[in-house]
TORKOL-4160 file (C-alpha; in steps of 0.2 Angstrom, whole numbers, padded with zeros to 4 digits, m for minus):
340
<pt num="1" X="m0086" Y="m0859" Z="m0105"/>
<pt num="2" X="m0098" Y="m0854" Z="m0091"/>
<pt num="3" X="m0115" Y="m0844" Z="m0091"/>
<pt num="4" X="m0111" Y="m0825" Z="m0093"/>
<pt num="5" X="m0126" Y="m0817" Z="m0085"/>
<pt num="6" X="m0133" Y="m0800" Z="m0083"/>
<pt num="7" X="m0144" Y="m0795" Z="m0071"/>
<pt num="8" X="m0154" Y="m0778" Z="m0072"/>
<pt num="9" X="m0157" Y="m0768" Z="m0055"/>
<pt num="10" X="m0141" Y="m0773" Z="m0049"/>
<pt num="11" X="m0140" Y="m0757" Z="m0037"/>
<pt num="12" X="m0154" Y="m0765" Z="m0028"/>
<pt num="13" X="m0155" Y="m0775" Z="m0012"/>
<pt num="14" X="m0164" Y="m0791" Z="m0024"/>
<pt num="15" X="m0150" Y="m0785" Z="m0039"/>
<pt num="16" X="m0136" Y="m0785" Z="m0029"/>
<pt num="17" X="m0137" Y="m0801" Z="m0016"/>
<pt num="18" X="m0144" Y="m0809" Z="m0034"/>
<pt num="19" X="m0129" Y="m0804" Z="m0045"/>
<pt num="20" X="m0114" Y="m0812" Z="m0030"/>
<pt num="21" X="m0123" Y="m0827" Z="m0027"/>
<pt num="22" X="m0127" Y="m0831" Z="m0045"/>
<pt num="23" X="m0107" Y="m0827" Z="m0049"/>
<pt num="24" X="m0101" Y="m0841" Z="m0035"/>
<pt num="25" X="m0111" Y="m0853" Z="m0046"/>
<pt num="26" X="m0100" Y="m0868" Z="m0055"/>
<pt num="27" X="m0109" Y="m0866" Z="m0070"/>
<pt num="28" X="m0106" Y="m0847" Z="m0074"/>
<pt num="29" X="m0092" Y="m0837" Z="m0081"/>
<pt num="30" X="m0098" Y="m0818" Z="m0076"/>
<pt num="31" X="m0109" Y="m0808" Z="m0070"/>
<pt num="32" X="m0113" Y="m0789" Z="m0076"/>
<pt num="33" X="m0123" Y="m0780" Z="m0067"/>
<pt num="34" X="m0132" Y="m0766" Z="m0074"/>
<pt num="35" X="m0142" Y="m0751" Z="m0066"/>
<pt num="36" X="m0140" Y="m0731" Z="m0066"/>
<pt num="37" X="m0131" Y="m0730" Z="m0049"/>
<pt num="38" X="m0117" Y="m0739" Z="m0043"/>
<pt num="39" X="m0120" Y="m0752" Z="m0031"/>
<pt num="40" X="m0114" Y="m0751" Z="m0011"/>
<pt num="41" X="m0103" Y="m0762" Z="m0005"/>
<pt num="42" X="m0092" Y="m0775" Z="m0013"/>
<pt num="43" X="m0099" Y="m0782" Z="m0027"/>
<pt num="44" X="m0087" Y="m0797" Z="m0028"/>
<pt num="45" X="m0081" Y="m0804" Z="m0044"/>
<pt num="46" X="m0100" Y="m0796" Z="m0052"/>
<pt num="47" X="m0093" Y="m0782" Z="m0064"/>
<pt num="48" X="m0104" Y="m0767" Z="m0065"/>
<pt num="49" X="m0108" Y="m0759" Z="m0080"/>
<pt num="50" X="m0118" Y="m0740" Z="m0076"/>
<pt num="51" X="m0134" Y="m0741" Z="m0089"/>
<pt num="52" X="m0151" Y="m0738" Z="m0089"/>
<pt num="53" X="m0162" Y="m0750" Z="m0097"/>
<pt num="54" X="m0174" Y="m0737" Z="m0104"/>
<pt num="55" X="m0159" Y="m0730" Z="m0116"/>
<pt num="56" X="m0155" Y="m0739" Z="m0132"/>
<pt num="57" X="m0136" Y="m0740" Z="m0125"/>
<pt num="58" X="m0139" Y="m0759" Z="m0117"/>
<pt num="59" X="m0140" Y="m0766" Z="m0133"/>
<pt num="60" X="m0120" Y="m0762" Z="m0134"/>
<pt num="61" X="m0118" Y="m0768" Z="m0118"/>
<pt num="62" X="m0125" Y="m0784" Z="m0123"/>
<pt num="63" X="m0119" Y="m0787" Z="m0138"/>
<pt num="64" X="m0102" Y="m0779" Z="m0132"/>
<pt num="65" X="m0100" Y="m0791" Z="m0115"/>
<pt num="66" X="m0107" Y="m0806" Z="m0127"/>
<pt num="67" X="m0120" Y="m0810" Z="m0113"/>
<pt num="68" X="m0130" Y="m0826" Z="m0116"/>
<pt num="69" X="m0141" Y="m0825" Z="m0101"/>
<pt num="70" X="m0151" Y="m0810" Z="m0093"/>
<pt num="71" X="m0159" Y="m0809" Z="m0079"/>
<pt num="72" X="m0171" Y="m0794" Z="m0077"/>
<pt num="73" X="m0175" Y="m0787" Z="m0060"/>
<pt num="74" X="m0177" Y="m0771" Z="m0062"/>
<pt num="75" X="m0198" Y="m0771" Z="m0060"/>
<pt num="76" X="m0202" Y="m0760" Z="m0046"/>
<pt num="77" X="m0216" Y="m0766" Z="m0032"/>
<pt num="78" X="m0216" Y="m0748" Z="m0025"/>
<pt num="79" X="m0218" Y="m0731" Z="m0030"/>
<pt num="80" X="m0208" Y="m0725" Z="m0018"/>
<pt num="81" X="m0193" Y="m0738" Z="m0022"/>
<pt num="82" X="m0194" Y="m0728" Z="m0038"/>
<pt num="83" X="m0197" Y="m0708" Z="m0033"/>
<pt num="84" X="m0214" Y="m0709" Z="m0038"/>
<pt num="85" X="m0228" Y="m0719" Z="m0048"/>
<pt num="86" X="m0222" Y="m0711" Z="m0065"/>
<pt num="87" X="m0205" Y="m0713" Z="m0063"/>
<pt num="88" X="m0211" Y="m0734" Z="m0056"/>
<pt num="89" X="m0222" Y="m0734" Z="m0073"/>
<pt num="90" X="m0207" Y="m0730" Z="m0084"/>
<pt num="91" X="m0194" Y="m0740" Z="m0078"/>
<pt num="92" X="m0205" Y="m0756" Z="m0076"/>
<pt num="93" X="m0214" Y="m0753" Z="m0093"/>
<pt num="94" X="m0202" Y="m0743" Z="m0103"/>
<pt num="95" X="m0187" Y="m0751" Z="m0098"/>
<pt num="96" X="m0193" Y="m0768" Z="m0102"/>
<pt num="97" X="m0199" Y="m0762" Z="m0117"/>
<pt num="98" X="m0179" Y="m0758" Z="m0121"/>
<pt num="99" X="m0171" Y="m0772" Z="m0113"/>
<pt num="100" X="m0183" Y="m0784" Z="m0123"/>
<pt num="101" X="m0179" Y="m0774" Z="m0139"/>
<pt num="102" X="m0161" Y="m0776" Z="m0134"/>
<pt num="103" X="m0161" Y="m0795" Z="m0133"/>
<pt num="104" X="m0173" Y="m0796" Z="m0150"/>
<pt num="105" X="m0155" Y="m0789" Z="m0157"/>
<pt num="106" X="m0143" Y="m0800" Z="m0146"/>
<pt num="107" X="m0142" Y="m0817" Z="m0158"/>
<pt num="108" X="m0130" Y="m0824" Z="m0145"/>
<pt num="109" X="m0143" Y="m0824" Z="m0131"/>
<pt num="110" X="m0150" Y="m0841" Z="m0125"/>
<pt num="111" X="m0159" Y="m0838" Z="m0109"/>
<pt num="112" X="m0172" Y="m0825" Z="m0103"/>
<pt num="113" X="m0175" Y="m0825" Z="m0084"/>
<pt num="114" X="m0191" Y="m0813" Z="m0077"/>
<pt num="115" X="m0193" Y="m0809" Z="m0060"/>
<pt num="116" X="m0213" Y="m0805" Z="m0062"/>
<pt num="117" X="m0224" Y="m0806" Z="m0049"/>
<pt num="118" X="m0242" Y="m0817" Z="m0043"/>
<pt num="119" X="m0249" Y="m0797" Z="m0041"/>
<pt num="120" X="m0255" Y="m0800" Z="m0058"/>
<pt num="121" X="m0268" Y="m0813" Z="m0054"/>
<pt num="122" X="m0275" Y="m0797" Z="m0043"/>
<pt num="123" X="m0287" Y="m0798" Z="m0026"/>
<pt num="124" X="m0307" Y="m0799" Z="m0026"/>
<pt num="125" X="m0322" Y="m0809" Z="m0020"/>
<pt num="126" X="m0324" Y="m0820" Z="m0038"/>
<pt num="127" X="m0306" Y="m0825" Z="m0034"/>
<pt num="128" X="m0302" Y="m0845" Z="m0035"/>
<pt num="129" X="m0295" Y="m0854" Z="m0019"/>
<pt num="130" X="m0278" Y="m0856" Z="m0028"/>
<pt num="131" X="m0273" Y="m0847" Z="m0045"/>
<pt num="132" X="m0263" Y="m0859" Z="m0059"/>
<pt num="133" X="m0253" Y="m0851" Z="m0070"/>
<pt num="134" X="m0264" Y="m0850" Z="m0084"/>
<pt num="135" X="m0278" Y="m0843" Z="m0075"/>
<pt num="136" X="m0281" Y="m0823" Z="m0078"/>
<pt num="137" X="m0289" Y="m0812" Z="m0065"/>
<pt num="138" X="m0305" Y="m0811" Z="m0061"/>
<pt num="139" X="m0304" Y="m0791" Z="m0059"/>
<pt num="140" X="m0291" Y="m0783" Z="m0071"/>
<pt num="141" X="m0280" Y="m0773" Z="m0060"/>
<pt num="142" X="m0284" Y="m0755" Z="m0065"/>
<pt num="143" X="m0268" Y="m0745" Z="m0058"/>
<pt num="144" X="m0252" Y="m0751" Z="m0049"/>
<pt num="145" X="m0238" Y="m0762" Z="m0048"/>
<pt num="146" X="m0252" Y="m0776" Z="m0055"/>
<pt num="147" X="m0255" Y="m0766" Z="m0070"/>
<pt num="148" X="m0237" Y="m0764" Z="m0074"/>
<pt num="149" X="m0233" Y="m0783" Z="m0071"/>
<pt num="150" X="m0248" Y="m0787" Z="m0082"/>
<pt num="151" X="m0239" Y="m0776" Z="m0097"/>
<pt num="152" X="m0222" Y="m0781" Z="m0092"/>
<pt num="153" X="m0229" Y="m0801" Z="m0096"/>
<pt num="154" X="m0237" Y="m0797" Z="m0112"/>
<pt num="155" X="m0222" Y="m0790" Z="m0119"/>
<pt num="156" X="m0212" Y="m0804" Z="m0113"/>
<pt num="157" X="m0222" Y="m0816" Z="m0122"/>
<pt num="158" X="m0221" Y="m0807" Z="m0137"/>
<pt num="159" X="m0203" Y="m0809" Z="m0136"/>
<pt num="160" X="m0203" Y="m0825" Z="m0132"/>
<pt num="161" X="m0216" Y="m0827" Z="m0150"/>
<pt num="162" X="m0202" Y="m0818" Z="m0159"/>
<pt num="163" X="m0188" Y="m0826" Z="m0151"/>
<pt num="164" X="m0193" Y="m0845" Z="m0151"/>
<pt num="165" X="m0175" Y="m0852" Z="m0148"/>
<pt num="166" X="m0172" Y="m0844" Z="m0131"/>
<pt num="167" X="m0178" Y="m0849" Z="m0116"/>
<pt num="168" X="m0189" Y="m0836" Z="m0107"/>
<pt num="169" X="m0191" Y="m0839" Z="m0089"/>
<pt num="170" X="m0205" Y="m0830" Z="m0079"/>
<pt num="171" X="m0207" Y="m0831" Z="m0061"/>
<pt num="172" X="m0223" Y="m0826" Z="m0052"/>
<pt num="173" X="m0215" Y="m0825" Z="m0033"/>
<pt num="174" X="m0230" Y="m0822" Z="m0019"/>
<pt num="175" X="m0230" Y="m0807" Z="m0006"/>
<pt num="176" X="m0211" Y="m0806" Z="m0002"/>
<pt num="177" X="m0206" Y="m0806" Z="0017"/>
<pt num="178" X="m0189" Y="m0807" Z="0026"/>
<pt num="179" X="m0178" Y="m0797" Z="0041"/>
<pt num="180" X="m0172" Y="m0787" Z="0026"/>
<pt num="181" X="m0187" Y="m0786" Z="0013"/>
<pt num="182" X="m0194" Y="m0767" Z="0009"/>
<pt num="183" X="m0211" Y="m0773" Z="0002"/>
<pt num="184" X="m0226" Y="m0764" Z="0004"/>
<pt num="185" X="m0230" Y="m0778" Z="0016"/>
<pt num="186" X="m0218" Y="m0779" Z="0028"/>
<pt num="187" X="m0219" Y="m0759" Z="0030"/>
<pt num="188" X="m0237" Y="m0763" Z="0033"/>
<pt num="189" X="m0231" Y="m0778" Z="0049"/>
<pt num="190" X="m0220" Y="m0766" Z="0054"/>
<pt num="191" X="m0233" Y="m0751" Z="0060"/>
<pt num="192" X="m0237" Y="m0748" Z="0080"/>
<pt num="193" X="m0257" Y="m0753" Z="0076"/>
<pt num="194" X="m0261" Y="m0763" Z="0060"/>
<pt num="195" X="m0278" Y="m0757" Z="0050"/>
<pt num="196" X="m0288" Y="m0770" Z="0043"/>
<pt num="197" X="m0302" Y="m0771" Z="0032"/>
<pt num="198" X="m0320" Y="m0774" Z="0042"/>
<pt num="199" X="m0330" Y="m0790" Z="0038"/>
<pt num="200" X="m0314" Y="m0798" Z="0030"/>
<pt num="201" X="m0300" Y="m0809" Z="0034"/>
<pt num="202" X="m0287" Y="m0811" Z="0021"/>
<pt num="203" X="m0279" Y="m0827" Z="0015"/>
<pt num="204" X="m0260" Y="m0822" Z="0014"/>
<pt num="205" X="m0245" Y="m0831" Z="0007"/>
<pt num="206" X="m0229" Y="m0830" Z="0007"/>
<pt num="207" X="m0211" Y="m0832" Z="m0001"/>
<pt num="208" X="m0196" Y="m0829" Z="0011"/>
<pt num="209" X="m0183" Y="m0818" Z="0001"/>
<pt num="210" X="m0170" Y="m0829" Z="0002"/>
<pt num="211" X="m0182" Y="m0844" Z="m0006"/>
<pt num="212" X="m0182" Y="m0828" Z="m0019"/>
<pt num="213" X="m0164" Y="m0828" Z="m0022"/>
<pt num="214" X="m0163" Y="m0848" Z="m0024"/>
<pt num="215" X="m0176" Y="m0847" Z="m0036"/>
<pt num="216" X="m0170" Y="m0837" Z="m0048"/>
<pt num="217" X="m0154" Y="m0844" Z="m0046"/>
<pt num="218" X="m0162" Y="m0860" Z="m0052"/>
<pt num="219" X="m0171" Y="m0855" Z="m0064"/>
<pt num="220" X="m0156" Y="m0845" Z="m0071"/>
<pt num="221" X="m0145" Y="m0861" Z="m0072"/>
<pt num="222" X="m0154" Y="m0876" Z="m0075"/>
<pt num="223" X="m0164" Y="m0867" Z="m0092"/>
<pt num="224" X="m0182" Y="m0872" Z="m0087"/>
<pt num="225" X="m0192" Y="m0862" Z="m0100"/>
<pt num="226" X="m0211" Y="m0858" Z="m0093"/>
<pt num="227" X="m0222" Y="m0847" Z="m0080"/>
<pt num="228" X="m0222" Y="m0853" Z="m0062"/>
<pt num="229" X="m0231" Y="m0847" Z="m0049"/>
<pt num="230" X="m0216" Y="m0846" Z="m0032"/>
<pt num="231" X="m0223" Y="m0847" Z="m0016"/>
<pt num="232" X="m0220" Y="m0857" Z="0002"/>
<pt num="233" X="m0233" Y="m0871" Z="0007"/>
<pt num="234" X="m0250" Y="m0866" Z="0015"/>
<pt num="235" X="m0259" Y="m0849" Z="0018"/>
<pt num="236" X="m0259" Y="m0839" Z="0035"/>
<pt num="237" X="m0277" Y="m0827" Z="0039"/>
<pt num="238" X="m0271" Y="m0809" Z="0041"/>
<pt num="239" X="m0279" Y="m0812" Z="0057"/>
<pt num="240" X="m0269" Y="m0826" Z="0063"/>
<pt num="241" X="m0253" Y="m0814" Z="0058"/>
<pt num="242" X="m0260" Y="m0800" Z="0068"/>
<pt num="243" X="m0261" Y="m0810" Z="0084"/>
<pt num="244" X="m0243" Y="m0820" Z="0080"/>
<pt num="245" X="m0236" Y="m0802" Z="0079"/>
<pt num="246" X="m0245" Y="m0796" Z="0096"/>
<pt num="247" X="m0250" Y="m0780" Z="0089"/>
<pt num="248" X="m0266" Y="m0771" Z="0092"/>
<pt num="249" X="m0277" Y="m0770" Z="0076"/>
<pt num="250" X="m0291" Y="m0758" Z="0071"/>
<pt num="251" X="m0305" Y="m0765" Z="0059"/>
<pt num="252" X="m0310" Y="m0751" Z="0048"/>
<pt num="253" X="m0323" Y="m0750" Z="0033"/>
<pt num="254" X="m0316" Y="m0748" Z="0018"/>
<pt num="255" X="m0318" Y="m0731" Z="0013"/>
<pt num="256" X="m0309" Y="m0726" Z="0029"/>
<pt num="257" X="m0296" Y="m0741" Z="0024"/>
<pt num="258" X="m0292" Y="m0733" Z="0011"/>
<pt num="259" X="m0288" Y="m0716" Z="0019"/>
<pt num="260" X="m0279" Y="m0724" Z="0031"/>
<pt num="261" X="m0268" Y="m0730" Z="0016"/>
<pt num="262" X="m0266" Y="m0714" Z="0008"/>
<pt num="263" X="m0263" Y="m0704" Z="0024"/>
<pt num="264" X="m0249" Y="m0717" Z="0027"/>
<pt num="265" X="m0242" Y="m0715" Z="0008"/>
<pt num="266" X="m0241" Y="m0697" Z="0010"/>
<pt num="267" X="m0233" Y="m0694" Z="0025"/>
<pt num="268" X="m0222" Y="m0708" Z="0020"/>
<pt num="269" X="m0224" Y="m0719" Z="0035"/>
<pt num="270" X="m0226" Y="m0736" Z="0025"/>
<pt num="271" X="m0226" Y="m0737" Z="0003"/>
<pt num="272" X="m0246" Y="m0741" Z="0005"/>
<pt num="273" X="m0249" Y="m0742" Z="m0014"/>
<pt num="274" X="m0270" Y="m0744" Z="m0020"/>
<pt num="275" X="m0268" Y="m0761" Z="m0023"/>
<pt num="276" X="m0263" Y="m0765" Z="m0004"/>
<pt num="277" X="m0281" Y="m0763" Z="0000"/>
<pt num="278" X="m0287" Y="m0775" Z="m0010"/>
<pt num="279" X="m0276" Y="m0788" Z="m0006"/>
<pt num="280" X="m0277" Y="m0784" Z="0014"/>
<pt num="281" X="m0298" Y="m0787" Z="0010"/>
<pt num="282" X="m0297" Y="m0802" Z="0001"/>
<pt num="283" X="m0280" Y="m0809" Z="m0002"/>
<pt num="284" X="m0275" Y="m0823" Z="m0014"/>
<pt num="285" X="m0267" Y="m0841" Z="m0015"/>
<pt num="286" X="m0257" Y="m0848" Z="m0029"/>
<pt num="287" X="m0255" Y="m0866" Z="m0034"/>
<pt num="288" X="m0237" Y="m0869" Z="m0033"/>
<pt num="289" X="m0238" Y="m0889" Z="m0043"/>
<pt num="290" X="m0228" Y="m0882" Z="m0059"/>
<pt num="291" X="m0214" Y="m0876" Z="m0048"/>
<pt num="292" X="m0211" Y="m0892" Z="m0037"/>
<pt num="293" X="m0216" Y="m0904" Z="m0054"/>
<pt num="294" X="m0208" Y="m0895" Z="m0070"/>
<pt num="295" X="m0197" Y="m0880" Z="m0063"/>
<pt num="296" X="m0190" Y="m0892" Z="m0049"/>
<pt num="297" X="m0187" Y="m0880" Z="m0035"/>
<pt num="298" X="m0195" Y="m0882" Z="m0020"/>
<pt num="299" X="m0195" Y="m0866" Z="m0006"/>
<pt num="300" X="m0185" Y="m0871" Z="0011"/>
<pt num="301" X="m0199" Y="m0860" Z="0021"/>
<pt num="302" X="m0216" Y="m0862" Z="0022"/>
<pt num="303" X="m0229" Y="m0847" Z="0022"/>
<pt num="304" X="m0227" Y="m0850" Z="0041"/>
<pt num="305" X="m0211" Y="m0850" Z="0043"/>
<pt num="306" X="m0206" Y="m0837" Z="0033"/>
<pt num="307" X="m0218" Y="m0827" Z="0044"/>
<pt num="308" X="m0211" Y="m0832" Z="0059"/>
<pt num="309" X="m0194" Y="m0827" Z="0053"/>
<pt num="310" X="m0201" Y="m0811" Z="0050"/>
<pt num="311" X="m0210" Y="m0810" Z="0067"/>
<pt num="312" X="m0192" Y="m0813" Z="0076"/>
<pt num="313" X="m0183" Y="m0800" Z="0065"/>
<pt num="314" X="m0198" Y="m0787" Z="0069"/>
<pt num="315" X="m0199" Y="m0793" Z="0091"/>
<pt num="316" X="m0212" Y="m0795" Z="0100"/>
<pt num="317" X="m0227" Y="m0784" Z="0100"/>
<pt num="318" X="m0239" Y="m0782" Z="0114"/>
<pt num="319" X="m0240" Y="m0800" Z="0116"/>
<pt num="320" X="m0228" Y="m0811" Z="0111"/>
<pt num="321" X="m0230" Y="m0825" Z="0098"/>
<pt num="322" X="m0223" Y="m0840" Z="0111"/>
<pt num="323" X="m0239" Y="m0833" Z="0121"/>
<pt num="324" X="m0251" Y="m0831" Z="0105"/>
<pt num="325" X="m0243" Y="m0851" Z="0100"/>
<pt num="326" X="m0247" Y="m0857" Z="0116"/>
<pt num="327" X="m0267" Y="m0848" Z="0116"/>
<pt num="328" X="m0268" Y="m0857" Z="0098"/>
<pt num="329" X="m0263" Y="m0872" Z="0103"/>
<pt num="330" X="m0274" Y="m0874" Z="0119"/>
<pt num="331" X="m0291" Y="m0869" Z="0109"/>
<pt num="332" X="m0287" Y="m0880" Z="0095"/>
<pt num="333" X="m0284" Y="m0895" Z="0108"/>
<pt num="334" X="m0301" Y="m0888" Z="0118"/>
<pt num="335" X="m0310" Y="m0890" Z="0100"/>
<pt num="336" X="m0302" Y="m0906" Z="0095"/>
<pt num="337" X="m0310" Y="m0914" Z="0112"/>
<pt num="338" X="m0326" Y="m0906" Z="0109"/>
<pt num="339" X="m0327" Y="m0916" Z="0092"/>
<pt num="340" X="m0322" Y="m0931" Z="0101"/>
C-alpha cells in the first residue's frame, strides 16, 4: 500500500499542480484534495473532498479517508489571494490551528509536510549575509504574511512536541517567481515603472515555482523530518533585476515608497503588502546547506535563472535583457583588464 496524501488549498494554482503531480508518484496510493471551492479543471486521479480547514469537519475527513500523509498549503502570501487581510489572518492562523488539531486526533498519520515560508527570518539592516535555519529575526515582523508564518511555525512545533512519532516537514521556500507565479513580487516586475527604495539596493533570491513543486514532492515522499530553507543558488541586486528587465525605475525615499505601495494595493494594481518595502530595502539570503546535505533536494534553477525565466515570460522592457547581458558583460571585462 502507497502514500494517501492530502493536500489543503487544493483549489489553488500551488494546490492543484501539487496534488496531480504528487498523485503520478510510484509511491502513493491517493490524493484528496481539500479546499472550500472546487478546483478548475481536471484534477486527474486527485479526488476532491469540499472542506474548510478552519471547521472541525476535517477531522472526519481524515479519519474517514484513513490519510497518513498531509500536506498543508493553504498559508496565504497575499491578502488579496484571500479577500482581504482578516480573512488572510484566519485562514493561515485559524485554519492551521484546526487542521493541526485534526491531525493531534488522526493516530494513523505518519507524515506532516508545511509549505511555510523564509518571510519569517524578516528584512532589516542588522540582517546576516545568509540566514540558517535556526536563526530568528533580527526585527520581529509586526504585521503581515511574516507575522502569520511566524505563528503558523509555532504551532507546528508544538505539534510536532505532541506528536513525536510523525514526521513534520517544514519548508522555508525564498521569494517564489515563474511565468505563472501571483506573488507579490512578480506583480511588482510586472509594473510599466518599478519604485525602489533610495539609498538601497536589495539582495534578492529566488525559488522557481516549479523547484517549489519538486520540493514538496520530495519532501512528501522521501519522509525527511526537519526545517529547511528552499532557495536556488546565488542572489541577484534589485538593481541588476531592474536593468535585466529593461524597465525604467524611480528611486523614492521611504516615506513616499510606502505610498507608492498603498496607492498600488488600493487601487488594486499589484497585492503590495507592508512587508514588501522592507524587503525591496533590504532584502535577505538564506543558507540553503541543510537542503542540499540532509533533505537531499537540490533546485534545477538558480536565483538567475529563475529570473531569467521570468524576464522571458514578462518580454522585453525598454531595453532588452540580450542588450543589458551584452553592457554587463563588456564593463565586467573592461574592469577585469583594469585589475590586470
Amino acid at each position: 500500500m502507497g502514500r494517501v496524501v492530502l493536500v489543503t488549498g487544493v483549489s489553488r494554482g500551488l494546490g492543484s499542480r501539487f496534488a496531480r503531480l504528487v498523485s503520478a508518484d510510484p509511491g502513493v496510493d491517493r490524493v484528496i484534495g481539500v479546499d472550500v471551492v472546487p478546483p478548475r479543471g481536471d484534477m486527474g486521479d486527485v479526488r476532491f473532498i469540499r472542506a474548510d480547514i478552519r471547521n472541525p469537519v476535517i477531522t472526519k475527513v481524515i479519519a474517514g479517508e484513513e490519510v497518513d500523509t498531509v500536506v498543508h498549503l493553504s498559508v496565504l502570501a497575499s491578502p488579496g489571494s484571500a479577500g482581504g487581510r482578516s480573512s488572510m489572518k484566519e485562514l493561515n492562523v485559524i485554519g492551521t490551528m484546526q487542521l493541526l488539531a485534526a491531525c493531534q486526533k488522526a493516530p494513523g498519520l505518519r507524515h506532516l509536510v508545511v509549505k511555510s515560508s523564509a518571510e519569517v527570518y524578516g528584512s532589516s539592516s542588522r540582517d546576516p549575509a545568509m540566514f540558517r535555519e535556526d536563526m530568528g529575526p533580527k526585527r520581529m515582523p509586526r504585521s503581515g504574511f511574516a507575522k502569520d508564518a511566524i505563528e503558523v511555525e509555532g504551532y507546528v512545533r508544538g505539534f510536532a512536541r505532541r506528536r513525536p512519532e510523525v514526521s513534520v516537514t517544514m519548508l522555508r521556500p525564498a521569494t517564489l517567481i515563474g511565468p505563472t507565479a501571483g506573488s507579490p513580487m512578480v506583480q511588482y516586475f510586472r509594473l510599466p515603472v518599478l519604485p525602489t527604495v533610495l539609498g538601497f539596493d536589495a539582495r534578492l533570491q529566488f525559488l522557481h515555482e516549479s523547484d517549489l513543486l519538486d520540493a514538496l514532492r520530495h519532501a512528501t515522499t522521501s519522509g525527511v523530518h526537519g526545517t529547511f530553507n528552499v532557495a536556488g543558488e546565488g542572489v541577484l541586486m534589485l538593481s541588476q533585476a531592474v536593468r535585466r528587465l529593461g524597465k525604467p525605475s524611480v528611486s523614492l525615499p521611504g516615506f513616499a515608497f510606502n505610498s507608492v505601495g498603498q496607492m498600488l494595493r488600493r487601487s488594486r494594481v499589484a497585492d503590495f503588502p507592508p512587508d514588501q518595502q522592507s524587503y525591496l530595502t533590504f532584502g535577505r539570503g538564506v543558507d540553503t546547506r541543510r537542503m542540499r546535505d540532509v533533505l537531499g533536494f537540490v533546485p534545477a534553477y538558480t536565483t538567475e535563472a529563475a529570473f531569467e525565466d521570468l524576464c522571458r515570460e514578462l518580454g522585453p522592457g525598454l531595453v532588452s535583457p540580450e542588450r543589458v547581458a551584452t553592457v554587463e558583460g563588456a564593463v565586467a571585462h573592461a574592469l577585469g583588464s583594469a585589475r590586470g
